[in-house]
Every structure is written in C-alpha cells, then in structure tokens.
N, CA, C and O of each residue as an XYZ file, in Angstrom:
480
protein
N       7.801     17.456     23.678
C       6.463     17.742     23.245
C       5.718     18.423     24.385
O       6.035     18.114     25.534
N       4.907     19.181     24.209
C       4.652     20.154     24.997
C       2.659     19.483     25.365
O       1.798     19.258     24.514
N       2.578     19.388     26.431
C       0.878     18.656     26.645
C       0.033     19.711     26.673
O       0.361     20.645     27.405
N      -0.700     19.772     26.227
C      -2.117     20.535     25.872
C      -2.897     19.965     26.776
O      -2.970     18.759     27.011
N      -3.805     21.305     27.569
C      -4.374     21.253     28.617
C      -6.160     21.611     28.192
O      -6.325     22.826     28.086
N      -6.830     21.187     28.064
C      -8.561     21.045     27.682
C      -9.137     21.431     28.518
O      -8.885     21.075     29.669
N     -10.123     22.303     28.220
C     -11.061     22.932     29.094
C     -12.483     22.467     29.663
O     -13.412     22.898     30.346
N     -11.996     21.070     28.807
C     -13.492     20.056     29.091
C     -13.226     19.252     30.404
O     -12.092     19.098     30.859
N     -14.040     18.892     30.815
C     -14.589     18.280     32.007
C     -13.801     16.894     32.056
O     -13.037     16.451     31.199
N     -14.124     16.397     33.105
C     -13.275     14.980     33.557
C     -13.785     13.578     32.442
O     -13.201     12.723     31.776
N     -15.508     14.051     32.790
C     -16.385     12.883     32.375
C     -15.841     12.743     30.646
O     -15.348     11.746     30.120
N     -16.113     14.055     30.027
C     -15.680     14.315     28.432
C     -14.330     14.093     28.021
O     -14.161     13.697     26.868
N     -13.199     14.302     28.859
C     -12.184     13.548     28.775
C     -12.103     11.884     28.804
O     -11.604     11.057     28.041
N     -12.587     11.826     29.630
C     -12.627      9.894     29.254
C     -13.382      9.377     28.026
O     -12.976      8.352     27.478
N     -14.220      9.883     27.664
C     -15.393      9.468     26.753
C     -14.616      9.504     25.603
O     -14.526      8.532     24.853
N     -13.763     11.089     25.319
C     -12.750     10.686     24.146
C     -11.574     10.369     24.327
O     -10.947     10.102     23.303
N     -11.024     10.299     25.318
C      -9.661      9.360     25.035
C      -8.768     10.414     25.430
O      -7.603     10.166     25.121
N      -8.895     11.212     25.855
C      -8.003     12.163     26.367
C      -7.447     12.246     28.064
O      -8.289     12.312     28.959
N      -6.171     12.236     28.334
C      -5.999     12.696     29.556
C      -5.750     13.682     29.848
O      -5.452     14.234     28.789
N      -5.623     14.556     30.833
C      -5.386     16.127     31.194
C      -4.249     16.363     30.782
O      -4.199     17.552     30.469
N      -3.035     15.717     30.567
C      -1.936     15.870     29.669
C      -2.218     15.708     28.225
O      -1.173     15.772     27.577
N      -3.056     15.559     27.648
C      -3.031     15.543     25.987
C      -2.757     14.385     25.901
O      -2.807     14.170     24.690
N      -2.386     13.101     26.600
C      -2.112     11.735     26.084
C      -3.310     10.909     25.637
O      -4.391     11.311     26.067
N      -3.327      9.707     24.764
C      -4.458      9.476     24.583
C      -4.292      8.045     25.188
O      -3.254      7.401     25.342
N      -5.459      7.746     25.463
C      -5.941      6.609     26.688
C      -7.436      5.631     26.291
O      -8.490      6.091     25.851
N      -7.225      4.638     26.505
C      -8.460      3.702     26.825
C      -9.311      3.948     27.660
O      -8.847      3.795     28.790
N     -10.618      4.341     27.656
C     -10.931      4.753     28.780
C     -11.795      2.885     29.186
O     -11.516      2.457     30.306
N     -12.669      2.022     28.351
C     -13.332      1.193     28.861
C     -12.411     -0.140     29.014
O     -13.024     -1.206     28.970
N     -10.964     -0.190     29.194
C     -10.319     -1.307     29.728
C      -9.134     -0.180     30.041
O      -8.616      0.774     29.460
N      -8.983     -1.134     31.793
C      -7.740     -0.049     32.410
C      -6.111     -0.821     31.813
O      -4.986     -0.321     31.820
N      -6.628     -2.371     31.275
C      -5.174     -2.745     30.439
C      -4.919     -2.340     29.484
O      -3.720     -2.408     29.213
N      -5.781     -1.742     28.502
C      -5.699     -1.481     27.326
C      -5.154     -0.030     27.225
O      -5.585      0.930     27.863
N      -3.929     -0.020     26.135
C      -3.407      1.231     26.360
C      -3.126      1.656     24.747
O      -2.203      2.400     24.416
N      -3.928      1.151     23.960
C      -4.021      1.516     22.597
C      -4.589      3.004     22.769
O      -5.346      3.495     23.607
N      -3.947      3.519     21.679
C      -3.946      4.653     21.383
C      -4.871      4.981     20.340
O      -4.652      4.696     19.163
N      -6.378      5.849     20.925
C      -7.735      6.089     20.232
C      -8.438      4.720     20.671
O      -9.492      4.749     20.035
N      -8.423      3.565     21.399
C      -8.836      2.972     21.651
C     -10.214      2.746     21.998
O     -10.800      1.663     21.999
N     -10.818      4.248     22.388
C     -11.871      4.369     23.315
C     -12.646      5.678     22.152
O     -12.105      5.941     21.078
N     -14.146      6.477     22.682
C     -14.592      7.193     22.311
C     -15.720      6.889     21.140
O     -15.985      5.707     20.919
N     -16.350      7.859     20.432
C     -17.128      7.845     19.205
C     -16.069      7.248     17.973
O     -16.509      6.512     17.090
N     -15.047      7.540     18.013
C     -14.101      7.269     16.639
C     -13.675      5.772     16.470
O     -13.246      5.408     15.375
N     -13.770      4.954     17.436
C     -13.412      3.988     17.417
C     -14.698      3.151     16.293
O     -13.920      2.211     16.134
N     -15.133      3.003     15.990
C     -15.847      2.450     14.665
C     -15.647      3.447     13.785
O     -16.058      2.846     12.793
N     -15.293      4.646     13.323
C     -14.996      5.458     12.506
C     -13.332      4.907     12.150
O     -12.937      4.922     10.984
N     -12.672      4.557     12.982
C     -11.164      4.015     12.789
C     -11.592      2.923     12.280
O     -11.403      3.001     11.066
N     -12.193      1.685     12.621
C     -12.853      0.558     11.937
C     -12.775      0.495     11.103
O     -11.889      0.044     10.376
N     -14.189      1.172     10.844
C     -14.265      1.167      9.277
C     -13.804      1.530      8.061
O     -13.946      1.053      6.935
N     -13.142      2.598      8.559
C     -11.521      3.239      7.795
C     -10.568      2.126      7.057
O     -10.312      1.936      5.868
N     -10.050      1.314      8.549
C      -9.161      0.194      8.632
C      -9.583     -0.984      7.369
O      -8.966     -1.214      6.329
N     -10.390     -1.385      7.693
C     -11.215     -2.324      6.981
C     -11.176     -1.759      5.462
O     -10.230     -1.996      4.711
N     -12.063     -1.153      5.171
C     -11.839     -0.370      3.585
C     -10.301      0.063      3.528
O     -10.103      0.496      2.393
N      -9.427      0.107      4.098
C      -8.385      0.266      3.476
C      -8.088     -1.147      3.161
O      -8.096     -1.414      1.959
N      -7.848     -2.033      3.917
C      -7.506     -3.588      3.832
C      -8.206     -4.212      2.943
O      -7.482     -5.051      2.407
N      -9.321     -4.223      2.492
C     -10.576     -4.420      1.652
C      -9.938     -3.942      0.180
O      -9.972     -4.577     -0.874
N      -9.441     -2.838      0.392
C      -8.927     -2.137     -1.448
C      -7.400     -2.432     -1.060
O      -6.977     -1.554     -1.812
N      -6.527     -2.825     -0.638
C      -5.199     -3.744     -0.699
C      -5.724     -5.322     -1.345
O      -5.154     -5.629     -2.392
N      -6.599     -6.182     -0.890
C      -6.904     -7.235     -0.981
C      -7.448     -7.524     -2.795
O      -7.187     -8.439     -3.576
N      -8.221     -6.372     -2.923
C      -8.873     -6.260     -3.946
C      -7.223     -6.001     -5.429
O      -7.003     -6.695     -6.422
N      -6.469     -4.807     -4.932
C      -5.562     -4.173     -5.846
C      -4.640     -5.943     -5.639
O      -4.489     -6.629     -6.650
N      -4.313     -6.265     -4.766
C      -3.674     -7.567     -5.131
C      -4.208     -8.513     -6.004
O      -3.654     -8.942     -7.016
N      -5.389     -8.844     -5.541
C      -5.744    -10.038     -6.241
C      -5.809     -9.463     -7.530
O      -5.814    -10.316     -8.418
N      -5.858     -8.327     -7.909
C      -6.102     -7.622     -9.247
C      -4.644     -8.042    -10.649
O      -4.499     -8.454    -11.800
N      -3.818     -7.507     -9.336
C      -2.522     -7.793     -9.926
C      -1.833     -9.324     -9.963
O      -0.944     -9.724    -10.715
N      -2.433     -9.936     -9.062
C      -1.928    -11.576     -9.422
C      -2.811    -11.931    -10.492
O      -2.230    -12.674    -11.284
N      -4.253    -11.629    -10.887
C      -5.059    -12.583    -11.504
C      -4.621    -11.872    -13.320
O      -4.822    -12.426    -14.401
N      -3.996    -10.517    -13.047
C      -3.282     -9.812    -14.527
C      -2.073    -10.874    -14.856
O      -1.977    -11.534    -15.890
N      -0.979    -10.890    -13.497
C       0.663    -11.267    -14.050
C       0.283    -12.270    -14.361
O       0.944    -12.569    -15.355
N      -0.619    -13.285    -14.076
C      -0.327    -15.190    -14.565
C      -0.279    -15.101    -15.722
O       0.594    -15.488    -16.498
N      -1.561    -14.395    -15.972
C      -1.503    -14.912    -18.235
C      -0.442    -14.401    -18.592
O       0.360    -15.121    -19.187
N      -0.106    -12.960    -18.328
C       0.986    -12.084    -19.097
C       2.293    -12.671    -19.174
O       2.964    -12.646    -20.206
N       2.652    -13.185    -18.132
C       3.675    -14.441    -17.926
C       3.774    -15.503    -18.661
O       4.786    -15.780    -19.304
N       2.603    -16.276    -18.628
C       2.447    -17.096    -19.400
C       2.750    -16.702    -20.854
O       3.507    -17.557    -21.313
N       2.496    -15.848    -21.679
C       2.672    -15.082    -22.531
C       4.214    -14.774    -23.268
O       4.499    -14.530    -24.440
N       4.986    -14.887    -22.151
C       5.988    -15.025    -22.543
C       6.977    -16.007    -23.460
O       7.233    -16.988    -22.762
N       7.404    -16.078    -24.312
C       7.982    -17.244    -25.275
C       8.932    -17.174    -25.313
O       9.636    -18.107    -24.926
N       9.589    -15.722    -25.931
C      10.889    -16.006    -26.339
C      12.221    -15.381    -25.162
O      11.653    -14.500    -24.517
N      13.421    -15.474    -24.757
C      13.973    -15.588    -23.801
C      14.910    -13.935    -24.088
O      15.680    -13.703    -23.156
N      14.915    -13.031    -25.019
C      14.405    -12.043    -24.572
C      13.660    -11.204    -23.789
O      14.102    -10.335    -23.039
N      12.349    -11.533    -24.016
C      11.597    -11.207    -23.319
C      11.877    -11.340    -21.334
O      11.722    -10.474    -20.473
N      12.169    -12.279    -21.252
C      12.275    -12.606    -20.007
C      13.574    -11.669    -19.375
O      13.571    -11.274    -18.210
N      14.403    -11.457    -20.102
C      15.734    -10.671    -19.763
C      15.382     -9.168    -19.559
O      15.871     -8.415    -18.716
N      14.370     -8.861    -20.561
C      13.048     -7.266    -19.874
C      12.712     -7.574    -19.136
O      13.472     -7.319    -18.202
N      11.483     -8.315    -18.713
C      11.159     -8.460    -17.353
C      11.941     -8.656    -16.101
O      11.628     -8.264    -14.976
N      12.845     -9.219    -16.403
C      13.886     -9.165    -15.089
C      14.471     -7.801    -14.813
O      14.616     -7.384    -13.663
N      14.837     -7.046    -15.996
C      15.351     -5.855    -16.319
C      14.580     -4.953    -15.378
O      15.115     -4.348    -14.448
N      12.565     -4.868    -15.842
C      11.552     -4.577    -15.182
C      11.375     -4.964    -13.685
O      10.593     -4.415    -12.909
N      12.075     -5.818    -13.445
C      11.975     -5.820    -11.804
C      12.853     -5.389    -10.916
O      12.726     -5.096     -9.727
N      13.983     -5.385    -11.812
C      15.703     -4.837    -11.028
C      14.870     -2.877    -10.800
O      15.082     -2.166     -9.817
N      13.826     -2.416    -12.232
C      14.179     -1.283    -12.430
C      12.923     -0.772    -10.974
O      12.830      0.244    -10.285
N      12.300     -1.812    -11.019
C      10.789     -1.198     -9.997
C      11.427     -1.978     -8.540
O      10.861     -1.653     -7.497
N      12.112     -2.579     -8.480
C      12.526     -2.979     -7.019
C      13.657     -2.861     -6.128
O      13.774     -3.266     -4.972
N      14.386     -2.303     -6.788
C      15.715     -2.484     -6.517
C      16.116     -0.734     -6.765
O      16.485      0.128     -5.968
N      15.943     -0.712     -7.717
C      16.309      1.164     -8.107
C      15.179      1.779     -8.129
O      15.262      2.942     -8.523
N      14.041      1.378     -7.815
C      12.905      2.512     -7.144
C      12.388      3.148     -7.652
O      11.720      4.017     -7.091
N      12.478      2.961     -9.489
C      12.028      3.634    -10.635
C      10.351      3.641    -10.572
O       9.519      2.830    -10.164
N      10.293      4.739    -11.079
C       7.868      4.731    -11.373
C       7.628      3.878    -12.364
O       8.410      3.606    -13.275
N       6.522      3.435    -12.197
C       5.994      2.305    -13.369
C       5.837      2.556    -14.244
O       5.586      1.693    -15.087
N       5.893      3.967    -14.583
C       5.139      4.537    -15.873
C       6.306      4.500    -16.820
O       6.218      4.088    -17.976
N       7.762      5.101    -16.080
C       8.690      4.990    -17.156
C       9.299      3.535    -16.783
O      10.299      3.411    -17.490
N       9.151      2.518    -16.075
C       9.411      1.153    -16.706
C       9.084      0.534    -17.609
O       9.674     -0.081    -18.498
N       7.409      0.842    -17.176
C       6.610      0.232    -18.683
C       6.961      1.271    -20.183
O       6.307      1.067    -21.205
N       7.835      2.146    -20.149
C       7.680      3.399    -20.903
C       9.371      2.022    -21.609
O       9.412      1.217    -22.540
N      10.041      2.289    -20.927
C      11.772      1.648    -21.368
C      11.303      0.143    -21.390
O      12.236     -0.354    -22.021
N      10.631     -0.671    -21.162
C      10.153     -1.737    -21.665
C       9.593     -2.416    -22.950
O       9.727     -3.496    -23.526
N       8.857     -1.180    -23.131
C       8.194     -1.257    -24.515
C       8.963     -0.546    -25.510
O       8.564     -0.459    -26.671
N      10.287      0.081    -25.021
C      11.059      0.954    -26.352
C      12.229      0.042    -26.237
O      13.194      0.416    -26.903
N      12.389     -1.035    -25.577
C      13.383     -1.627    -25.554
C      13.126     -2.967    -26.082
O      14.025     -3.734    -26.427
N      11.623     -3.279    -26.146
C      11.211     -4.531    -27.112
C      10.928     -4.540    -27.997
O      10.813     -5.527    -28.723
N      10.637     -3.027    -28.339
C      10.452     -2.287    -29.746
C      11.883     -2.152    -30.669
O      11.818     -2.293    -31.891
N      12.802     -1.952    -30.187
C      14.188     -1.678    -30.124
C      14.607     -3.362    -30.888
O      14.979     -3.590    -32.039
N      14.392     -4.258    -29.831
C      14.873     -5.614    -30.249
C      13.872     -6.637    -31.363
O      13.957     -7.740    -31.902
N      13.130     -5.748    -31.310
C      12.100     -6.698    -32.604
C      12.465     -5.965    -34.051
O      12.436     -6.683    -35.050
N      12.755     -4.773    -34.176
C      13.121     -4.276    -34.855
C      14.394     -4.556    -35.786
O      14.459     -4.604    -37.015
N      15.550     -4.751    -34.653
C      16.727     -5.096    -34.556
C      16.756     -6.947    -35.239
O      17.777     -7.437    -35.720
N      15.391     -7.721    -35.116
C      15.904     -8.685    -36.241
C      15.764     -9.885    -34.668
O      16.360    -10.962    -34.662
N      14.903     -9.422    -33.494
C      15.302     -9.995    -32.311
C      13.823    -11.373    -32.582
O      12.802    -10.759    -32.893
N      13.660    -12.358    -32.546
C      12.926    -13.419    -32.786
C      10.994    -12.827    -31.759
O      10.999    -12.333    -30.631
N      10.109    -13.004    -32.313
C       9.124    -12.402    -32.064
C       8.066    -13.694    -31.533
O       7.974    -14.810    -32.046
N       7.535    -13.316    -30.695
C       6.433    -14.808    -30.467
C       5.146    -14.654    -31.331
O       4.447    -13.690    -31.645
N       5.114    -15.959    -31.583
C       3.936    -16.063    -32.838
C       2.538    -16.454    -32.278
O       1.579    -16.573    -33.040
C-alpha cells in the first residue's frame, strides 16, 4: 500500500487522525491505537454505530415476537417437516427468503391438496 502524503500542517494532522504516512492514529490517548479514534468524526461514528445496533435490536425483537405465535400455530406434523425443510433451505443452502417462502407455500399447497390433514 502506497502512504499518501497531506499538505496539511502538523497541528491538522492530529486533530484528524492522520499521520504523515496516511496511517490513522489516536491523537488524545498515546495508548489508544483505534483506528478513527480521534477527530470531529468520532461522534459521527457513534452515532452511526448506535443506530445501526438500535435497528438490529429492533429487526430481532421483530422477528422473535412474529416466530412464537406462528410456531405455535403449527398442528399438524407436516407442517413441521416444511419448516425444517425452510431452515435447511435459508441456512444451510443459502437460499433468499422470498423463494423459500415462495416453495413453502407451493409445497403446503401441494400437500393439502394432495388429501394431506389440514389444521382446524
């Protein structure tokens, strides 16, 4: 990698995190050697961080407080042999959700049809 050399001053190099080699540096702790650690961006990284973690927390709890009932929901032992089907196809073979849920529903469609016992 080739270091990029800045035409800014010593003082403006520390302030953002830059060393005269292009490396990036802590400038207000000499242990600290996190990278962007220092400068204006460091609450701009923050708050970034945070709202990302904030909408993970949120999309989870979203999806646990959906699977309980839908689970629950389940009756007949078909069903359960899709969903397992549905997890081999989204975890294991790396398939998109769209065509799991797509072969899920043509495959319970398939077995209800077929005379397969239906929950009441």
């Amino acid at each position: 990698m080739v270091a990029m050399r800045t035409p800014w001053p010593a003082a403006w190099e520390r302030w953002w995190g830059r060393s005269r080699s292009g490396a990036m540096f802590a400038a207000s702790s000499s242990s600290s050697r996190r990278v962007g650690a220092s400068g204006p961006w460091l609450a701009v990284r923050a708050a970034a961080a945070s709202r990302v973690w904030e909408s993970i927390a949120t999309t989870s709890g979203a999806i646990a407080g959906s699977a309980v009932p839908l689970a629950r929901a389940l009756h007949e032992p078909w069903q359960y042999a899709v969903l397992a089907a549905a997890v081999v196809a989204l975890l294991i073979a790396k398939r998109g959700v769209v065509l799991t849920l797509l072969s899920a529903g043509l495959i319970g469609t398939i077995l209800g049809l077929a005379g397969a016992p239906l929950p009441t």
